[in-house]
N, C-alpha and C positions, 0 to 999 in steps of 0.2 A: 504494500500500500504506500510507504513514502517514497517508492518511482513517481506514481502519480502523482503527489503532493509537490514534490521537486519539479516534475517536467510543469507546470500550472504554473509553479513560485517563478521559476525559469521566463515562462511567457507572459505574465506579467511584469515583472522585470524589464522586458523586452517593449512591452507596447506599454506600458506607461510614460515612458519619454516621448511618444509619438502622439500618445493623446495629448498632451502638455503642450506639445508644440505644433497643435494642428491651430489654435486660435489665434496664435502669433501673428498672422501676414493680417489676421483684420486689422490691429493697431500698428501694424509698421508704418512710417513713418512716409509719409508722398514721395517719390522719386523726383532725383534733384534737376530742376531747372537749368537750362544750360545760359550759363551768364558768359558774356561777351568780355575779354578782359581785354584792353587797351595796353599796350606795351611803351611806355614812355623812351625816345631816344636820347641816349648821351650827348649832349652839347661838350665841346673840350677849345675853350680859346686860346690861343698862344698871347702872353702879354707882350707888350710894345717896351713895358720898359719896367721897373723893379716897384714903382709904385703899384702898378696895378695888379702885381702877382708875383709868386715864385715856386721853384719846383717843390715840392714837397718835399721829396725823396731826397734832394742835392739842395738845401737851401741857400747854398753860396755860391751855386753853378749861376755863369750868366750865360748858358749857351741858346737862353729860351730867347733872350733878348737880341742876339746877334742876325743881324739886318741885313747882311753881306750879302749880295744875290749869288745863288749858285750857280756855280761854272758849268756850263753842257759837258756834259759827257758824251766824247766823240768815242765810236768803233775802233779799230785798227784802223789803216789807209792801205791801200794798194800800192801807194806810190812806196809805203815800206819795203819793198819786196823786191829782189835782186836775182836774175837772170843770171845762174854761174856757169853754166855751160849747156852744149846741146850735146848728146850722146847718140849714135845708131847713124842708121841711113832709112832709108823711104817709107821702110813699110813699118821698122820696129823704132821709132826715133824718142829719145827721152830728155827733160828738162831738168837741170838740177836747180833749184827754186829756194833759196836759203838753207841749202844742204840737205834739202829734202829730193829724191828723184818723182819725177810724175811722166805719165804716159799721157797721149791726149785721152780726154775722156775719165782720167783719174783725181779722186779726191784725200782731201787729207789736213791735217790738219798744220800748220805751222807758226812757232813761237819765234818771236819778233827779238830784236833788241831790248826794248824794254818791257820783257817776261810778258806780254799779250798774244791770248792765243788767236789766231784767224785759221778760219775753214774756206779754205780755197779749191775752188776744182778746174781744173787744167783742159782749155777748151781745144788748143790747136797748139802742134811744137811747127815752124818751118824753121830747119838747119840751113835751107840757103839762105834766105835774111837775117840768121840767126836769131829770131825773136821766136815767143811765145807765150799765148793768149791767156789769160785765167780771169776766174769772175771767182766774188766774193761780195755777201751783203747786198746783191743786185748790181751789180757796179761790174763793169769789163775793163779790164787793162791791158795792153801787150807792151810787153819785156822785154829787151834788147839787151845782148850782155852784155855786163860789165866789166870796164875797162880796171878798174880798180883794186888794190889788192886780194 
């Protein structure tokens, strides 16, 4: 007889949390309204001069106040770039371009004098003018070698 009284106590046990929690969604609470939030944007002025402000972070930096107009910053130039030799004959002929060799039709990369890199690609060698073509940054230049050391 206390199988039966256990398996009872058992299902009781069981659905008594469910009756409990069947009246609940009548007093739950209205679902939330969807509100529109507005995102206000960061305004950040540079001042003009030490009255009207200072860095927070550096308060004895005056670099917020420095007026100086900035200098463009120019690319590489083409006219950088020096024609050292021409190598081959007709069909296989090659350019030696600031110590770098190029074929027509070849690209690459090459560092200037003052540590700048330019990407140039090698349009046409001709060994009987001795010149040769390359383009770089949209710009065409032809190369004539150099007489110089």
């Amino acid at each position: 007889m206390k199988p039966r009284a256990h398996i009872i106590q058992c299902l009781l046990a069981a659905l008594l949390p469910m009756a409990a929690a069947g009246p609940l969604p009548l007093f739950a609470a209205p679902p939330p309204q969807h509100i529109k939030l507005e995102i206000q944007q960061s305004v950040f002025v540079y001042p003009d001069n030490a009255s009207e402000g200072r860095d927070p972070f550096f308060p004895s930096s005056t670099r917020v106040y420095d007026t100086s107009p900035q200098k463009p910053i120019h690319g590489p130039a083409l006219t950088d770039l020096s024609l050292k030799s021409i190598l081959g004959t007709s069909p296989r002929v090659f350019a030696i371009i600031n110590n770098h060799t190029f074929a027509p039709g070849d690209e690459g990369d090459i560092i200037l004098k003052d540590g700048r890199r330019l990407h140039i690609r090698c349009v046409d060698v001709n060994p009987n003018a001795g010149t040769a073509t390359v383009e770089a940054n949209g710009m065409s230049e032809t190369l004539h070698i150099s007489q110089g050391p």
